[in-house]
C-alpha positions, 0 to 999 in steps of 0.5 A: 686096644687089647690089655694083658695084666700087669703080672709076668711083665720082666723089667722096663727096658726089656718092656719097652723094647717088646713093646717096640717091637710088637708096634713095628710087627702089628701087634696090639699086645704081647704074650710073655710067660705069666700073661694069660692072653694071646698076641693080638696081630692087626697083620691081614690073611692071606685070604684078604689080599684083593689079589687072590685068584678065583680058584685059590678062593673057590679051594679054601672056601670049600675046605673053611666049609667042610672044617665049619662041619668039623668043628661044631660050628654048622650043627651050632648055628642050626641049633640056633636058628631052630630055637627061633621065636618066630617062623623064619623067612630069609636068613642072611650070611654076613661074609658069606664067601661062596655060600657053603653055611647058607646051602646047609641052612637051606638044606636043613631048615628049608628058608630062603638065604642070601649071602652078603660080601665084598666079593663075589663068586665069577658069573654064574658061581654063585650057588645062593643068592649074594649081593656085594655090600659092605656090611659095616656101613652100607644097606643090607637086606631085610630079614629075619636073622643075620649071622656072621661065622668068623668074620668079626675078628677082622673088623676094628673094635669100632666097626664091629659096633658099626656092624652091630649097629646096621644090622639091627637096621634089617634084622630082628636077631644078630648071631655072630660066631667067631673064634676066641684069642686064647693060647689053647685053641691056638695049640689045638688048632695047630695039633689038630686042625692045620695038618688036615686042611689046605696050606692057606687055611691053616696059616690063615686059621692061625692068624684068625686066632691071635686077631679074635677078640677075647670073651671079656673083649667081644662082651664089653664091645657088644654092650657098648653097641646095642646101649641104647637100643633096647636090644638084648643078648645072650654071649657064651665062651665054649669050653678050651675057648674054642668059639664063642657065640653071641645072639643078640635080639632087638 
């Protein structure tokens, strides 16, 4: 469960009562004036429902593709993946839709990719190598890095250990990109993001925010998954919380 400090709360009653509501709404937490930290809603995106046609798909992730770009991420990830001790061999994409980030890794660093997901594209739409597994509990391909791009604030706190814990199973490095809950880039996105990109996109984009993890979350989370392990890492919160990285090595 998220937490929010004690300062800014108003009285009980009205306490209790915003507390009832957000439960009945999802909301782990609430944003009242003087609390620091974004709603954090279990409520699903559009783009989770099971009942998305292929196209409607094919069309956000082209765009989630080009706003990658835009934002820093795929020059980010690039950046990462150069800096690697080792030559790399195969990279894997954790939640790899329809493979956009891994045409860019290949195109730029010339590895072998693999996506992994629980949907794939139609027969024949694939445009690198996928397989459909879910990632927190099944086998994933071996290979030398994994990376999973603003995928993790849809998993539980549980089972982003679960994740952590099986990649290092196939993987010697984990870097996971993901978006921060945090009220600032929840404005900058609605400014300056959701009116250039497609209508499902920018409600989703929002939601992604208030279901991110905050710095002080994710850190405490991956701590809790690599005890034990002799794995080490490295977490960095961008500047206005845009994104937050972390690179973890076993």
């Amino acid at each position: 469960m998220a937490a929010v400090s004690s300062p800014g709360w108003p009285d009980r009653p009205f306490r209790r009562r915003q507390k009832k509501a957000a439960t009945a709404a999802g909301i782990e937490s609430i944003w009242l004036p003087g609390v620091r930290c974004v709603v954090r809603s279990l409520s699903p995106e559009i783009l989770d429902h099971p009942a998305v046609p292929d196209d409607v798909l094919d069309r956000s992730h082209r765009d989630l593709t080009r706003t990658h770009r835009w934002l820093g991420h795929s020059r980010l990830l690039l950046s990462a993946l150069r800096r690697h001790p080792y030559p790399l061999g195969r990279v894997m994409d954790i939640g790899c839709g329809r493979g956009g980030l891994l045409l860019e890794v290949r195109k730029h660093l010339s590895v072998d990719v693999i996506g992994v997901d629980l949907r794939l594209p139609p027969p024949g739409a694939a445009t690198v190598p996928m397989v459909c597994a879910d990632a927190v509990r099944q086998p994933l391909p071996e290979c030398d890095v994994a990376m999973a791009v603003c995928l993790v604030h849809h998993l539980s706190e549980a089972e982003l250990i679960l994740l952590i814990r099986n990649v290092g199973r196939s993987a010697r490095r984990f870097i996971v990109l993901d978006l921060v809950r945090h009220r600032v880039p929840l404005m900058l996105f609605r400014g300056f993001v959701a009116p250039f990109v497609c209508g499902v996109n920018a409600a989703d984009g929002m939601q992604s925010i208030r279901r991110s993890y905050t710095g002080p979350e994710m850190h405490a989370i991956v701590c809790e998954a690599v005890r034990g392990t002799g794995a080490t890492f490295r977490h960095r919160v961008a500047p206005f919380w845009v994104n937050q990285l972390v690179d973890i090595y076993w």
